[in-house]
C-alpha angles and dihedrals in degrees: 000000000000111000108191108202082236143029138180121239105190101150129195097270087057081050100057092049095052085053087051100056099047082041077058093064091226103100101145120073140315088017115132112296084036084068100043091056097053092043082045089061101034097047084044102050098027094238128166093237142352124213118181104215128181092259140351083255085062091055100048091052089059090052094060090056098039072063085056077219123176139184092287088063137079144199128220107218147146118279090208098069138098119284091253094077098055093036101049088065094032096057086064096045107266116130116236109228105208116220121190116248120243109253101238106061096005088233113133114302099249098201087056096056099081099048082054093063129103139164085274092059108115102157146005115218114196131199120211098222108221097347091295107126124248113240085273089175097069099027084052088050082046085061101045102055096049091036097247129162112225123214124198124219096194092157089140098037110069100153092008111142126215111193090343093309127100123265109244091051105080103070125055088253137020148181140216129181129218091191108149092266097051119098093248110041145166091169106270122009148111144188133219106214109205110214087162107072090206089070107063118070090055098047089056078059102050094047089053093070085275092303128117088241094134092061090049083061092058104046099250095121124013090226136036128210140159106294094156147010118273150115146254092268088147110125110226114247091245084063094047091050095068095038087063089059106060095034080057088058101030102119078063102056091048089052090053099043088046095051085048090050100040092055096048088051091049099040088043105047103084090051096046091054085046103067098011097262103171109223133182128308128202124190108225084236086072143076107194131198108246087240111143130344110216127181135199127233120196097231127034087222078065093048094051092041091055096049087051096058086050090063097039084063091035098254113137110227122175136198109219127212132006110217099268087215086069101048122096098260097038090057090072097066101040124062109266092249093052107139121184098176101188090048092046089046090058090052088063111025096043126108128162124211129223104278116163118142079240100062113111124231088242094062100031081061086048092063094036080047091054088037090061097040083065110093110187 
């Protein structure tokens, strides 16, 4: 029984979307299931403004310029954290500053945030690890008091609550992603969602290659030009089609990836109290996503141990995230003896099981099965 760490569930009635649109002819982008979706999430969510873009990275690109940020200015974030949230303010400038994660839920370590401010600090941007929320109410007080904007990557917590209110409505800006092994896919997409009015105008403009093009589309001016700088960020129809999909069925979704989740956590506890296997843990001020379900070993060699035994059964197993602090790039903007020991720990310790609202309860047992046959 081969058990892949991700597949794809993109069912007929996803299909038949994606045929109408192209049988539409309006297959690029802000056609009509462009425009569901973001009235989906914004209705949804209760957001300012929602822009499809073609990635989260795209998002949070525009959200460095939407900063209007530069090389004098820097950006408080997680070290443990894809590479999307440090390049997309490092490619205009500004200089990343690397926090270590707090151990329990590997979001940003919220009583390390303030010693890492200066008078170059111009924005936090926070990751909701695994769909479980960040402590919003004192990094927003963080922010308050240095005059800060906060961004949030919540790339793995679409629906995610923090405190009763949904997760992407906290910062000025934030930013989802629809990549195949989100939650919520169409293969490769994102959104910005706009909670700061002031923003959007400008970032309408910045998706439309830097023109006032969407105001053109809705009557407001008979021409469009280049008013400002800016990229092609619009996600194509055909995308959005199936987006809508899946947004339209999304409680569903949610139902099925818990009830995986929540298995794994219940089957896996005593073994993981057995031989000192960290899962999950999820503050009761939060309701997470259900997107991955990761576990810590002590020892890398564990880890890799571990991830072995899983392909030797053909069951696909991933580590996540190497400390960006550590990586080439990262390096050049850390002192060369930064240490961040929680964040470098997960590097090591970290692997993800398979988790997909298609996978069956047979095979979901198979790999709990191979899990408690390890013995660390």
């Amino acid at each position: 029984m081969k058990i892949p760490f991700n597949r794809a569930s993109i069912p007929r009635t996803d299909i038949d979307l994606l045929l109408h649109a192209i049988e539409s002819g309006h297959i690029s982008g802000n056609g009509r299931y462009t425009k569901l979706s973001e009235e989906i999430l914004s209705s949804r969510l209760g957001v300012e403004r929602t822009l499809l873009t073609t990635s989260c990275t795209s998002a949070l690109e525009m959200s460095a310029l939407l900063l209007r940020l530069t090389k004098d200015d820097e950006v408080i974030m997680p070290s443990f954290t894809f590479v999307s949230t440090a390049n997309a303010f490092a490619l205009f400038g500004a200089r990343p500053v690397f926090v270590d994660s707090e151990n329990a839920t590997l979001n940003i370590d919220v009583d390390l945030i303030e010693r890492a401010i200066t008078k170059k600090t111009r924005a936090i941007c926070v990751v909701h690890y695994g769909g479980v929320a960040c402590e919003m109410d004192k990094i927003l007080d963080i922010a308050k008091t240095h005059n800060l904007k906060v961004i949030e990557d919540n790339a793995h917590g679409l629906f995610g609550k923090y405190r009763g209110k949904y997760l992407g409505t906290f910062g000025s800006l934030a930013t989802q992603s629809f990549h195949e092994t989100k939650n919520i896919s169409c293969g490769e997409g994102g959104a910005l969602l706009i909670n700061d009015s002031d923003f959007v105008e400008r970032a309408e403009i910045l998706r439309e290659k830097g023109t006032d093009r969407t105001k053109f589309f809705r009557g407001q001016i008979d021409k469009y030009t280049w008013v400002d700088i800016g990229s092609s960020w619009v996600m194509s129809d055909m995308l959005s089609a199936i987006l809508y999909g899946q947004l339209s069925r999304s409680d569903d979704i949610q139902i099925r990836r818990m009830k995986i989740w929540s298995r794994y956590k219940s089957e896996l506890q005593d073994w993981s109290n057995r031989y000192g296997v960290q899962l999950p843990v999820v503050p009761e001020y939060c309701e997470h996503t259900g997107h991955l379900f990761h576990m810590r070993f002590r020892t890398v060699d564990q880890r890799n141990r571990f991830i072995d035994l899983l392909r030797t059964e053909e069951i696909t197993a991933t580590f996540h995230y190497q400390p960006l602090h550590l990586s080439k790039v990262g390096k050049l903007f850390s002192n060369s003896d930064y240490r961040l020991p929680i964040a470098e720990n997960a590097g090591d310790s970290l692997v993800r099981l398979p988790l997909y609202d298609s996978l069956s309860e047979s095979e979901q047992m198979r790999v709990i099965e191979v899990t408690k046959s390890f013995h660390p």
